[in-house]
C-alpha positions in Angstrom: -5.5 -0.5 41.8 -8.6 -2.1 40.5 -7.8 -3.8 36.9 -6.5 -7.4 37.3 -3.9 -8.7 34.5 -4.1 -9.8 31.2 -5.8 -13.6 31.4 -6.6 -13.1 34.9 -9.9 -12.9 36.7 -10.4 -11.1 40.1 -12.4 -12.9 42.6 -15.4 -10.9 42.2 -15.9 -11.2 38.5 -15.2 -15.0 39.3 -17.7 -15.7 41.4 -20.2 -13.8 39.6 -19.7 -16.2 36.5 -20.0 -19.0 38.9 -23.1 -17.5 40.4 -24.5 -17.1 36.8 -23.9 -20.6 35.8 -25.4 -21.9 39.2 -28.7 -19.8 39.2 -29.3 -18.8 35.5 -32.2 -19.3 33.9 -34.3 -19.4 37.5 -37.1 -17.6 38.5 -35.9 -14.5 39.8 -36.4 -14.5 43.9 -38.7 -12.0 45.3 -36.8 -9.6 46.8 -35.1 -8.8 43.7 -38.3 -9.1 41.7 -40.2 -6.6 44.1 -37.4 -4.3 43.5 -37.3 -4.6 39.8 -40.9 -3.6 39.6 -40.0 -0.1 40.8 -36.7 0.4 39.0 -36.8 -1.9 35.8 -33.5 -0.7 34.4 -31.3 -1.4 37.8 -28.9 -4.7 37.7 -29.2 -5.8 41.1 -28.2 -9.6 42.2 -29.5 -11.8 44.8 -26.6 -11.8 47.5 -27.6 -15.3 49.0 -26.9 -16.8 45.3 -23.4 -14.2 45.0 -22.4 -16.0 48.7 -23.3 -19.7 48.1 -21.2 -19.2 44.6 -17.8 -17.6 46.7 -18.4 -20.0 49.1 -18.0 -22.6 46.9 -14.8 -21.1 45.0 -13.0 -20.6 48.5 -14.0 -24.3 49.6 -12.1 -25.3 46.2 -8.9 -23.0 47.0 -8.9 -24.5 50.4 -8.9 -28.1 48.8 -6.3 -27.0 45.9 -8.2 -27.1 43.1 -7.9 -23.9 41.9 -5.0 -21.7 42.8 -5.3 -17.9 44.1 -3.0 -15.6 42.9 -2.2 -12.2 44.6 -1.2 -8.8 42.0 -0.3 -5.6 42.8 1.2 -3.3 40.3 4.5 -1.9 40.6 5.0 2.1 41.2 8.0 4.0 39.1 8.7 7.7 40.6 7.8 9.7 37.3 10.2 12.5 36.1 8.0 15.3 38.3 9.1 13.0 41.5 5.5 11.3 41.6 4.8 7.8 42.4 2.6 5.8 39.5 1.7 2.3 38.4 3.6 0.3 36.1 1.5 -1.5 33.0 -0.2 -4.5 34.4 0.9 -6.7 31.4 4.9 -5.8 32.7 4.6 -8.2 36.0 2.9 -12.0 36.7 0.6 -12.2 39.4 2.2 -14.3 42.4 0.5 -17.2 43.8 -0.6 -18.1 47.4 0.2 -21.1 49.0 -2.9 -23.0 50.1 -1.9 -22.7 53.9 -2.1 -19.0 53.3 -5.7 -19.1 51.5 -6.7 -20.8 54.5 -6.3 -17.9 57.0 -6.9 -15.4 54.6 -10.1 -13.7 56.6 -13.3 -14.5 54.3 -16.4 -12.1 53.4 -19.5 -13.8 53.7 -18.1 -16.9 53.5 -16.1 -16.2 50.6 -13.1 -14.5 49.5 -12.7 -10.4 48.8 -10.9 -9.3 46.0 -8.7 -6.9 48.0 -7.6 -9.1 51.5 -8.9 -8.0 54.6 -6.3 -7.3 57.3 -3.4 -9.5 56.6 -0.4 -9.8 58.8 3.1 -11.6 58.6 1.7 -14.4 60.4 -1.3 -14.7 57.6 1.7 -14.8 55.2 3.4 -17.4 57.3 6.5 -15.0 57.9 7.1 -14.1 53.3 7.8 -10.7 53.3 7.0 -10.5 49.8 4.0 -12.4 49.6 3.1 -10.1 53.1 3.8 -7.0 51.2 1.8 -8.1 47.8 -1.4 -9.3 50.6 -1.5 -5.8 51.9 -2.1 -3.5 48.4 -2.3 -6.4 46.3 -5.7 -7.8 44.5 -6.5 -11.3 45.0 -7.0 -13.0 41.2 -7.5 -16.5 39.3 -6.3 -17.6 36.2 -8.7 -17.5 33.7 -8.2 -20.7 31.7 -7.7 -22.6 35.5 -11.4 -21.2 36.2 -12.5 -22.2 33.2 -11.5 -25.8 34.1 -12.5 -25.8 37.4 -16.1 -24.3 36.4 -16.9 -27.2 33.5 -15.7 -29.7 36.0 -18.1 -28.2 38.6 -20.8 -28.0 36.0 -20.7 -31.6 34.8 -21.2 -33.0 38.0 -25.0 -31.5 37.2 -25.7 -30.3 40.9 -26.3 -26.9 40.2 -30.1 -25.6 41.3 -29.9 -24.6 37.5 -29.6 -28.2 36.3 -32.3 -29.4 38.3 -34.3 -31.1 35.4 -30.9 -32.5 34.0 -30.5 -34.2 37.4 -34.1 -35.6 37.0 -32.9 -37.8 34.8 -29.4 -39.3 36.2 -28.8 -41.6 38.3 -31.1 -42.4 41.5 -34.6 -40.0 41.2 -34.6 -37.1 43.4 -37.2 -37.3 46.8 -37.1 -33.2 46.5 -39.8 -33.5 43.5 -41.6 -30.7 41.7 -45.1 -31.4 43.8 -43.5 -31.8 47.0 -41.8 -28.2 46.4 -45.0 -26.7 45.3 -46.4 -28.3 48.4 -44.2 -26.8 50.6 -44.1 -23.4 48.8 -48.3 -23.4 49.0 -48.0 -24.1 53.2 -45.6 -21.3 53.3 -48.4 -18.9 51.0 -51.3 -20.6 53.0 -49.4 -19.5 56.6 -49.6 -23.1 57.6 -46.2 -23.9 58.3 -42.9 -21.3 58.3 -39.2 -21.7 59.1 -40.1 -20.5 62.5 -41.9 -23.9 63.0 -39.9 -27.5 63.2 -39.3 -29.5 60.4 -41.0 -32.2 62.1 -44.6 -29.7 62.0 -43.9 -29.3 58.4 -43.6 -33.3 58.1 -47.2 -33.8 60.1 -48.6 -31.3 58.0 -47.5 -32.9 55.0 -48.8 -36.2 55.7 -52.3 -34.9 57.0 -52.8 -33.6 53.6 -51.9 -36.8 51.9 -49.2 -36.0 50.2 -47.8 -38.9 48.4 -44.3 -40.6 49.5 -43.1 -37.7 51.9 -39.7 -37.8 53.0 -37.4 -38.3 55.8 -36.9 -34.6 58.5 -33.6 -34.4 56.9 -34.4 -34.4 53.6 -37.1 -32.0 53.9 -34.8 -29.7 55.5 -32.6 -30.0 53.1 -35.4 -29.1 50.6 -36.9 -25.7 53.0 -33.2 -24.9 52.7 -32.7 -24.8 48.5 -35.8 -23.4 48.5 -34.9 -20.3 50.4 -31.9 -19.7 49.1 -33.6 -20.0 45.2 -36.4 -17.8 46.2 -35.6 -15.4 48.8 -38.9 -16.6 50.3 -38.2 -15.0 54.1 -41.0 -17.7 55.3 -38.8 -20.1 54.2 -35.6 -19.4 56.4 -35.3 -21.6 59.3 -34.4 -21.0 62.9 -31.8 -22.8 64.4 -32.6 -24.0 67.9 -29.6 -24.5 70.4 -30.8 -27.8 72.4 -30.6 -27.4 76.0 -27.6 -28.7 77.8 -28.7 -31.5 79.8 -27.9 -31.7 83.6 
């Protein structure tokens, strides 16, 4: 069972549009572009874009802003004694409580179109909704996303809408220079995710880099970066503090 119903998208195709709207019209990152120099007529995504976008749509079912439904086509026993599915248009998808969205098990951070593993307990003791979780597809309305993605979109957030942003409210301290500046240190082997944030913040300021920023904020910045480019220099390390005795 793989088509989702009329007006409905499945999760996948969702978070692809969302993924589209947050990173189109961006440089392509250099994984992908390495492999598009080899094999110009493959469609191939970046999966850290694909995984920040899911993310996102699961943190909005958690919250209830946009409701999950779960579909499963209904089998008839044919006239020859086989089993086969009914026309999708002939049932409406069923939707899942929030509480159940929440222990749905997630992919990447996200949600999978067919659920992973779910149980009674997962379906908080409904049978049906049980039964529909276990051969069932998970889908969203199509007009709800729509809502849900121009209210996201109008916040002007997305790395796409990064010049929009520019121009709203309080400037940005993650400027244009500062990122080429960072990018050029990562080029110039100077300074890498493997390093602190606090090296990367010396090493700014010995070049004389106007109006550097606070640690946080220049994490914060080493962070979007990576996950725009796919620069692996540009993928921190987290460091577990010592326990102190």
């Amino acid at each position: 069972m793989n088509d989702a119903p009329k007006d409905f998208l499945r999760i996948s195709c969702a978070v692809n549009r969302l993924s589209d709207g947050m990173w189109g019209g961006l440089q392509r990152p250099d994984p992908v572009a390495a492999i598009k120099q080899d094999q110009k007529k493959l469609s191939l995504g970046f999966g850290p874009w694909g995984e920040k976008a899911g993310r996102r749509l699961r943190a909005a079912a958690v919250r209830g802003k946009l409701a999950i439904y779960v579909f499963a086509k209904p089998q008839v026993r044919s006239e020859d004694h086989h089993l086969t599915d009914c026309s999708p248009e002939k049932i409406e998808p069923l939707v899942v409580p929030v509480n159940v969205v929440k222990r749905l098990i997630a992919s990447r951070g996200g949600l999978p179109d067919h659920p992973i593993r779910p149980s009674i307990k997962t379906a908080e003791g409904n049978e049906k909704l049980f039964a529909l979780l276990t051969v069932g597809l998970l889908v969203v309305r199509a007009s709800d996303f729509d809502v849900w993605y121009q209210s996201e979109r109008a916040k002007g957030r997305w790395p796409s809408q990064r010049s929009k942003s520019k121009s709203n409210g309080r400037p940005t301290k993650q400027t244009d220079p500062l990122r080429n500046a960072v990018l050029a240190l990562i080029h110039d082997h100077k300074w890498s995710g493997k390093d602190p944030i606090a090296a990367l913040h010396r090493v700014l300021v010995a070049s004389g880099h106007s109006e550097t920023p606070s640690q946080d904020t220049l994490a914060r910045l080493v962070d979007h970066l990576h996950s725009e480019t796919g620069e692996s220099g540009l993928l921190r390390i987290t460091r577990v503090r010592r326990k102190q005795t």
